[in-house]
C-alpha positions as CSV (number, residue, x, y, z in Angstrom):
1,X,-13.5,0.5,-0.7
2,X,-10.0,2.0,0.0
3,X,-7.2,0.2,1.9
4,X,-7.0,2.6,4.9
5,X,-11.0,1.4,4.9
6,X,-10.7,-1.9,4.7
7,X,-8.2,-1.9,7.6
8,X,-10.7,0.2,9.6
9,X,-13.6,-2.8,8.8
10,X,-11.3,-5.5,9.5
11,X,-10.5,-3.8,12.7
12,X,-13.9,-3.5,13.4
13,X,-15.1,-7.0,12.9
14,X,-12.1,-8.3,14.7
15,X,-13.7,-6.1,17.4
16,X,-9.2,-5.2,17.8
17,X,-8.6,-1.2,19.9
18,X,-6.1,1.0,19.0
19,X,-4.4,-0.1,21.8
20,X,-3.9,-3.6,20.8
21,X,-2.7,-2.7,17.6
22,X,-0.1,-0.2,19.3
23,X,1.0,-3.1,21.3
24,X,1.7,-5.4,18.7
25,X,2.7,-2.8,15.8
26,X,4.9,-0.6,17.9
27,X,3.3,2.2,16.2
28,X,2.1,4.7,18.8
29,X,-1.8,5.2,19.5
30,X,-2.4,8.3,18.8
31,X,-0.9,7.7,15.1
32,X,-3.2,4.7,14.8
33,X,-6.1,6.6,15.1
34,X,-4.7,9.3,12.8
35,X,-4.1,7.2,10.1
36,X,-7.4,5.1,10.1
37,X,-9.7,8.2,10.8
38,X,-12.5,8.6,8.0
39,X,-11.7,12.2,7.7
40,X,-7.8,11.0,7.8
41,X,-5.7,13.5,5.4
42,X,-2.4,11.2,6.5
43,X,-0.9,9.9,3.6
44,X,0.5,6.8,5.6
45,X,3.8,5.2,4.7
46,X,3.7,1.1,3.4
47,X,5.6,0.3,6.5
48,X,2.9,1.8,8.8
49,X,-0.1,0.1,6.5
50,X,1.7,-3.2,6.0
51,X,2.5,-3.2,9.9
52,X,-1.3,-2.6,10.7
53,X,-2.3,-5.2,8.2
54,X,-0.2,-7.7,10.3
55,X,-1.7,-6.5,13.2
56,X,-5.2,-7.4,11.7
57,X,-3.3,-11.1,10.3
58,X,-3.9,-9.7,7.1
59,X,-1.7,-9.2,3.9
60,X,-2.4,-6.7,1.4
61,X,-2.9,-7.4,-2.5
62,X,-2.6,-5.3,-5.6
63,X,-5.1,-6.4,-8.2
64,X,-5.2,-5.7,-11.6
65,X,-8.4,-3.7,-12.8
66,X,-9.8,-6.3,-15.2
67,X,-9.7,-8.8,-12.4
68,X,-10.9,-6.9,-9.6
69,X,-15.0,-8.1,-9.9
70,X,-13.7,-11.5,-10.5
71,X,-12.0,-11.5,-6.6
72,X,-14.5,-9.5,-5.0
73,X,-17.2,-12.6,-5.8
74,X,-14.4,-15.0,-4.9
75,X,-14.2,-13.3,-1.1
76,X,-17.5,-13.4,-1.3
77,X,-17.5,-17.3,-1.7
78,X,-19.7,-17.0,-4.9
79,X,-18.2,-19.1,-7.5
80,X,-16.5,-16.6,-10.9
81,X,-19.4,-17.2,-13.8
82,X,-22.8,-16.1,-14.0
83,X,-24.6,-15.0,-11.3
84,X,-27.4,-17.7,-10.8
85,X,-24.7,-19.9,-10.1
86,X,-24.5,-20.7,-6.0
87,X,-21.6,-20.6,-4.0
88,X,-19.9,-23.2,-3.0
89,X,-21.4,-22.6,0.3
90,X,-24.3,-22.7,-0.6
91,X,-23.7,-25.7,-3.3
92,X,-22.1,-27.4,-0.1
93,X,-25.4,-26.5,2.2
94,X,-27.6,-27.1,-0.4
């Protein structure tokens, strides 16, 4: 998943309009819905993206490749290892 989607599922479960994010970005609307359309062809600047990430109290991350599978099961709250063992959720549920 891209960054330009990730901002548009964070947005989403936030349940956060346009509008809001205009408000508290100071980007205009109408280049908020340009930007995180899924047909977008914008090639957005860092300010705009990092400013929408704020807007969404979220930060962005570059990860190196070779770690990348390691943090996606660590946002997942599954535990880095095997895959039979439980998450600390579940560990803590359990």
């Amino acid at each position: 998943m891209n960054l330009i989607e990730q901002l548009r599922l964070r947005r989403a479960n936030l349940q956060r309009t346009q509008e809001y994010l205009s408000e508290t970005t100071g980007i205009n609307r109408p280049r908020i819905a340009a930007v995180l359309s899924p047909n977008s062809k914008i090639d957005a600047r860092v300010s705009t993206i990092d400013a929408l990430a704020a807007g969404l109290d979220a930060e962005w991350v570059l990860v190196p490749r070779h770690l990348i599978l390691d943090v996606n099961r660590l946002l997942q709250g599954k535990s880095i290892g095997p895959d039979n063992v439980p998450s600390a959720m579940e560990r803590l549920l359990g």
